[in-house]
C-alpha positions as CSV (number, residue, x, y, z in Angstrom):
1,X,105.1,117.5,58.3
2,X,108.0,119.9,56.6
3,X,109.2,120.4,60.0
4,X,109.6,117.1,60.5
5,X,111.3,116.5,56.8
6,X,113.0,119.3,56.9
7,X,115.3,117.6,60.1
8,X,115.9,114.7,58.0
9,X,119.7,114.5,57.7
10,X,119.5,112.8,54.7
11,X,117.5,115.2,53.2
12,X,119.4,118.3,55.0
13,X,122.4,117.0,53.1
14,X,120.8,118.1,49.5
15,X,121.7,121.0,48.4
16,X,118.5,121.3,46.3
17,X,116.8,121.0,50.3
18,X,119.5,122.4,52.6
19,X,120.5,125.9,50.1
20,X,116.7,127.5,49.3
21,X,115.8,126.2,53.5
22,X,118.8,127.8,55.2
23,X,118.6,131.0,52.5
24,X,114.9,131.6,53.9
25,X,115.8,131.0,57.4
26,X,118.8,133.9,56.6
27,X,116.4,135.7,55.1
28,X,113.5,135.3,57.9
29,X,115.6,136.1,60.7
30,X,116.7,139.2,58.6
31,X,113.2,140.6,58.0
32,X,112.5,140.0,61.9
33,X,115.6,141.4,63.3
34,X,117.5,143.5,61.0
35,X,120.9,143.3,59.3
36,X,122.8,142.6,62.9
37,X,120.9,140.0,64.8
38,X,121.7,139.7,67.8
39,X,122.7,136.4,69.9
40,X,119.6,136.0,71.5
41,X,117.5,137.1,68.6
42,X,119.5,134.2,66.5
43,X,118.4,132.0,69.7
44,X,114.9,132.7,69.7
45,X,114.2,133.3,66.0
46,X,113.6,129.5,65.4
47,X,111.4,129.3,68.5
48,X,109.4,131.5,67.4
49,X,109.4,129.7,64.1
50,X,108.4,126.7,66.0
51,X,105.4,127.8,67.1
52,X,102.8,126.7,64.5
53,X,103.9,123.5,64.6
54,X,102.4,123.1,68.0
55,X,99.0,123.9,66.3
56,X,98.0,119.8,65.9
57,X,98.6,119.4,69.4
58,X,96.3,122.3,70.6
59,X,93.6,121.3,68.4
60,X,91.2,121.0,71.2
61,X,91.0,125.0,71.7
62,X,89.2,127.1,69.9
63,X,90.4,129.3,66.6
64,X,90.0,132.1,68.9
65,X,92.0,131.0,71.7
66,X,94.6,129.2,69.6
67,X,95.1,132.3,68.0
68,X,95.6,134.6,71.1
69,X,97.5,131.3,73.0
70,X,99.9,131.1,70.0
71,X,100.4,135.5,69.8
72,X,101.2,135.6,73.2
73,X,103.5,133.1,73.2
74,X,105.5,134.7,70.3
75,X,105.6,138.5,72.3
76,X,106.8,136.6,75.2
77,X,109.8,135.0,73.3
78,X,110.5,138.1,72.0
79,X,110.2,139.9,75.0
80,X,112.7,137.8,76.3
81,X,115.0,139.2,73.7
82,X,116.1,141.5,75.9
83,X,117.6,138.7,78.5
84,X,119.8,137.4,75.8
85,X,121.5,141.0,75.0
């Protein structure tokens, strides 16, 4: 649901919404990839941000196999890091 309110535009266009959201995101992607991101880390960095949002839709599996579904999907994004270089 903050995912979804968070792409508002006319909540994006609040500064008391759109400065503390895009200083985390800064902030996130700096704690994942350092103080030069790269291209395709600054490409795959939301992705990867994206992926428990995808947890309603997979409520069918189990915890266990959610968990490892949603891990491996994150190493392979950032395995393909090095395509993007």
């Amino acid at each position: 649901m903050i995912s979804i309110i968070n792409r508002d535009p006319a909540i994006r266009r609040q500064p008391s919404v759109s400065e503390p959201t895009e200083a985390a995101r800064r902030r996130g992607l700096h704690l994942v990839f350092g103080d030069r991101p790269t291209t395709g880390q600054r490409v795959v960095y939301p992705l990867i941000n994206a992926l428990p949002d995808l947890v309603p839709q997979l409520e069918d599996l189990p915890d266990d196999e959610l968990r490892e579904v949603l891990l491996s999907a994150g190493l392979r994004l950032l395995g393909t890091l090095e395509d993007f270089s």
